[in-house]
TIDO-547042 format. One line per field, with one value per residue (C-alpha): residue in three letters; x, y, z. Coordinates in Angstrom, 1 decimal. Each point is the difference from the previous one (the first is absolute). Layout:
// TIDO-547042
resn	[ALA,...] $
u	[X,...] $
v	[Y,...] $
w	[Z,...] $
This chain:
// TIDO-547042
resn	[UNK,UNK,UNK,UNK,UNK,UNK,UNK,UNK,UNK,UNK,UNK,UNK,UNK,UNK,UNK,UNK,UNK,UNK,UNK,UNK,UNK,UNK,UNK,UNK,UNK,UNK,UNK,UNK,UNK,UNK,UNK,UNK,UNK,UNK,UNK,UNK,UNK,UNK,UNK,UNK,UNK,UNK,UNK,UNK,UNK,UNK,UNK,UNK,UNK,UNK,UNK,UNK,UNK,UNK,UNK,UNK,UNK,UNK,UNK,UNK,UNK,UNK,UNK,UNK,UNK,UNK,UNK,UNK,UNK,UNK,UNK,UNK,UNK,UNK,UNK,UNK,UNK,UNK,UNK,UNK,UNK,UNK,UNK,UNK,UNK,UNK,UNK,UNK,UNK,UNK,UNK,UNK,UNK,UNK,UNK,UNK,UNK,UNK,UNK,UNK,UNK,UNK,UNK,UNK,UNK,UNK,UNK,UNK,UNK,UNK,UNK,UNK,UNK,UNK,UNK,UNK,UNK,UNK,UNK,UNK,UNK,UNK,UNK,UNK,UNK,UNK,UNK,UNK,UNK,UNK,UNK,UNK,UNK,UNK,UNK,UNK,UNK,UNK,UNK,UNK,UNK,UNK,UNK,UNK,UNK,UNK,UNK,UNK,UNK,UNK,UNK,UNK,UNK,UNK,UNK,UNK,UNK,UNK,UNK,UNK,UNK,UNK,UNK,UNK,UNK,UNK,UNK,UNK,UNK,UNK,UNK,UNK,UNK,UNK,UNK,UNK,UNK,UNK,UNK,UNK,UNK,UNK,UNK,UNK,UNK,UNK,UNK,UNK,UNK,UNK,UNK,UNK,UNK,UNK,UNK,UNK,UNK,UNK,UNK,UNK,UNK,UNK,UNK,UNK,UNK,UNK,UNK,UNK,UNK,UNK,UNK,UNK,UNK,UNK,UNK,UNK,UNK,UNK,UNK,UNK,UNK,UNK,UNK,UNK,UNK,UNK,UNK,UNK,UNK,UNK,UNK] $
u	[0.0,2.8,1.8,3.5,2.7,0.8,-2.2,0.4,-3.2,-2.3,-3.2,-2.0,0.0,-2.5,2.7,3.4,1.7,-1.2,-0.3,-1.4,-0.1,-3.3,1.4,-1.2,1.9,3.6,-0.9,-0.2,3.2,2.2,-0.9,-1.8,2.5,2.4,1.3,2.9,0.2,2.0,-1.9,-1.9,-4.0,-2.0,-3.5,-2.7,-2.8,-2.7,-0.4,3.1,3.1,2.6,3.4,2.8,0.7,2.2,-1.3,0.7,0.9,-2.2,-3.6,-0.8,3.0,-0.9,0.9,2.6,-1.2,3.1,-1.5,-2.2,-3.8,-0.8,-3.2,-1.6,-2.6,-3.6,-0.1,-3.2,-2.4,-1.0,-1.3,-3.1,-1.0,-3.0,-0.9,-3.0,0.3,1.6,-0.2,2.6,3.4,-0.2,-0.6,3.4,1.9,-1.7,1.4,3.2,0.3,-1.6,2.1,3.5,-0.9,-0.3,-4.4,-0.6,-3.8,-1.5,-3.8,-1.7,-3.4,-3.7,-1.8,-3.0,1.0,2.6,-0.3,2.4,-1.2,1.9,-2.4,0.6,2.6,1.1,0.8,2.4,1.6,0.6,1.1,2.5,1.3,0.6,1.5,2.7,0.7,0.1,2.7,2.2,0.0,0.7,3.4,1.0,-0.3,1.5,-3.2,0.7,-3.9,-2.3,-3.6,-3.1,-2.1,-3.4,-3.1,-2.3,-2.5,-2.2,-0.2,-2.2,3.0,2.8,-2.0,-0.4,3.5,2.0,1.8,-1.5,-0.9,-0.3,1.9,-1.4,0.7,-1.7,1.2,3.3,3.4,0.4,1.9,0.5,-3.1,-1.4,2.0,-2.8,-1.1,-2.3,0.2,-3.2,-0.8,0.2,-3.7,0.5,-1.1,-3.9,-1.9,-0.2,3.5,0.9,-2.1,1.8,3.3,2.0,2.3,3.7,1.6,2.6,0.2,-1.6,-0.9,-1.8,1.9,-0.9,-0.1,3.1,2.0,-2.5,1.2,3.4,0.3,-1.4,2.5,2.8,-1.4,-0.6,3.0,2.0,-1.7,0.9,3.3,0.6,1.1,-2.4,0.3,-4.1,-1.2] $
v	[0.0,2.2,2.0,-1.1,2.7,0.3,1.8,3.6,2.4,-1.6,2.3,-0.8,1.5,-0.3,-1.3,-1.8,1.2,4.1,0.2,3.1,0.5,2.1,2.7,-1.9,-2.9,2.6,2.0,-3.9,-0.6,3.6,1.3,-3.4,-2.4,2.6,-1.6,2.1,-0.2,-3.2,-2.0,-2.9,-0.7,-3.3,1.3,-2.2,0.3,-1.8,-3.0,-2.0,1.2,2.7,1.0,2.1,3.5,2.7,3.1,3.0,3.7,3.0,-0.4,-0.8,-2.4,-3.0,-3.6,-1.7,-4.3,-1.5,-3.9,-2.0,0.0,-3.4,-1.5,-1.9,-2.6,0.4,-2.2,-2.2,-0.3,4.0,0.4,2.7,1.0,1.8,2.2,1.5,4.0,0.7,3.5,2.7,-0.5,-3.9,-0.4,0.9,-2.1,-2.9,1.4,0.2,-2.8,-2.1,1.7,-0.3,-4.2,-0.2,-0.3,0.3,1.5,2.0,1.2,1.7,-1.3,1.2,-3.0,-0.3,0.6,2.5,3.6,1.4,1.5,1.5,1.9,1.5,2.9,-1.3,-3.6,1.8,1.8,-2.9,-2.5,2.5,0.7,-3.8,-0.5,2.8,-1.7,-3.5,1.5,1.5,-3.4,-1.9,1.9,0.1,-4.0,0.3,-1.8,-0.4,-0.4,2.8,-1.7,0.4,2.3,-0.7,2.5,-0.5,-2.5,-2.3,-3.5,-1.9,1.4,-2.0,-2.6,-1.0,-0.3,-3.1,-1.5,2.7,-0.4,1.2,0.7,-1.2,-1.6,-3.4,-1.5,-1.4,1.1,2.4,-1.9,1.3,-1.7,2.7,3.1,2.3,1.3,2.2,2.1,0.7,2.8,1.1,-1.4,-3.5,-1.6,-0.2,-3.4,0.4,0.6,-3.0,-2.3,1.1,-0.6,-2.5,1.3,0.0,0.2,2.1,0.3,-1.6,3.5,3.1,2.1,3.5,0.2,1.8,-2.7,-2.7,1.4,0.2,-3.8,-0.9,1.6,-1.7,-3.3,0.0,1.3,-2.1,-2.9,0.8,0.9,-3.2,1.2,-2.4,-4.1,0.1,1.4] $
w	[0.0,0.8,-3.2,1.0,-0.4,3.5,2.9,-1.2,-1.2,-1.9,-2.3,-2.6,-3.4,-3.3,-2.4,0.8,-3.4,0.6,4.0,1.4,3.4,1.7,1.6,3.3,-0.5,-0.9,2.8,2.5,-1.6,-0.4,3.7,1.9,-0.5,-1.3,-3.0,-2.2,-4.0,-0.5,2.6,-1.0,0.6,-1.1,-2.6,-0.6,-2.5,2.5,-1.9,0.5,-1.8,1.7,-0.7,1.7,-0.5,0.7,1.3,-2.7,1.2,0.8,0.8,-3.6,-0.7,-1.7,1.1,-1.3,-0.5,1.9,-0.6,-2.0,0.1,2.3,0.2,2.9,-0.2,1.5,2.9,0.1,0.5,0.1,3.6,0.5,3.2,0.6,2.8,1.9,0.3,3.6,1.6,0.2,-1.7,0.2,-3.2,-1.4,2.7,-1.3,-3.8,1.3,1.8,-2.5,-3.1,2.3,0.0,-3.4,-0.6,-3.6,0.2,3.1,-0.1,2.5,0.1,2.4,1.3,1.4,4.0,-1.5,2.0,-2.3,-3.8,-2.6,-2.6,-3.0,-0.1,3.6,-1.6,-2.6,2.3,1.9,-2.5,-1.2,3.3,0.9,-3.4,0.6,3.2,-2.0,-2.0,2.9,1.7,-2.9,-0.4,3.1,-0.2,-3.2,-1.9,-3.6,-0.1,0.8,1.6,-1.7,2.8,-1.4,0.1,3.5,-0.9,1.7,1.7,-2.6,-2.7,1.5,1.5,-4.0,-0.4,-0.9,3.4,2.4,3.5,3.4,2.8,2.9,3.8,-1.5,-3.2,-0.9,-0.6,-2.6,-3.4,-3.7,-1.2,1.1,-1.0,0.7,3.2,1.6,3.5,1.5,1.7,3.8,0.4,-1.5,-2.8,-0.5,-0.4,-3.5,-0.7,2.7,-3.1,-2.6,0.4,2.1,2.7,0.8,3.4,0.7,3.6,3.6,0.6,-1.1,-2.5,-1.1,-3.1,-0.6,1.6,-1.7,-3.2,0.7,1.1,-2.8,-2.3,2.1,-0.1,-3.6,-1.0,1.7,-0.9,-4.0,0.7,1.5,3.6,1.7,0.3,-1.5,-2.8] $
């Protein structure tokens, strides 16, 4: 998962052969990190390929390729993890957390015990918000893959697809047959959504949802990468 090249600053860029830094990203690395024309950085284009560079001179200096483009295969299977809206800033700790381990596809979803509604202009906001903040944890864990942060949606839309499940303190332990997997809210799951999908266990006790979410991506993770005995 990680780009290689050491464990120096690491951004993302639209195209490997022409790189151009947002001025965001040259400001991280001129004054943050406080790298000096001549230093090297790691790019990525988000979808699996990066390359070294050298940083150019002046605020404007281009980027000097240093190595070749190397791509990195997709692990599999793609793991989705869906989560009930949360109050306050929860939202994009479960994003960052989630993006840092390496989850392919994050959507927020309402359910039906869900306190906690994005509407409209307020669902924009938000979506955008959590995918800046998808983006800012994938380079500081030097993804070479940026996650997919899906628009808010609802239960019965992920409950449709293929693998998905639900977290729960009944069911059994989580495996890559089922790659997708749902958080429910901080009131529980309703009867309804109990029937229609089977459950996983992550824990003898009560999670939040947060921390629900957050296991999961561990467990999953860990179990494609092979750093468990059981898969």
């Amino acid at each position: 998962m990680k780009p290689g090249g050491g464990d120096g600053p690491h951004v993302f860029v639209d195209d490997l052969e022409h790189p151009e830094l947002r001025e965001e990203d040259r400001h991280h690395l001129t004054r943050s990190l406080r790298l000096r024309p001549g230093d090297t950085f790691t790019a990525s284009d988000g979808a699996g390929s990066w390359r070294i560079y050298r940083l150019g001179s002046g605020p404007e200096g281009e980027t000097e390729a240093v190595g070749e483009v190397v791509f990195v295969e997709a692990p599999k299977p793609r793991l989705t993890i869906g989560f009930a809206l949360i109050k306050g800033g929860r939202p994009e700790l479960v994003v960052q957390k989630l993006t840092e381990l390496g989850v392919d596809v994050i959507v927020p979803f309402t359910a039906e015990h869900s306190v906690v509604r994005w509407e409209a202009d307020r669902a924009t906001r938000h979506t955008e918000r959590l995918r800046r903040v998808a983006r800012e944890a994938a380079m500081q864990s030097r993804q070479v893959r940026l996650p997919d942060i899906g628009e808010p949606t609802d239960f019965a839309a992920l409950a449709t697809q293929p693998g998905a499940i639900r977290a729960d303190v009944t069911g059994n332990p989580p495996s890559l047959d089922h790659p997708t997997v749902l958080i429910g809210p901080e009131g529980g799951w309703s009867e309804s959504e109990r029937h229609q999908l089977p459950a996983i266990r992550l824990s003898s006790s009560v999670l939040r949802s947060e921390t629900a979410a957050i296991t999961t991506a561990a467990l999953l993770t860990a179990l494609r990468d092979g750093l468990t005995a059981t898969s």
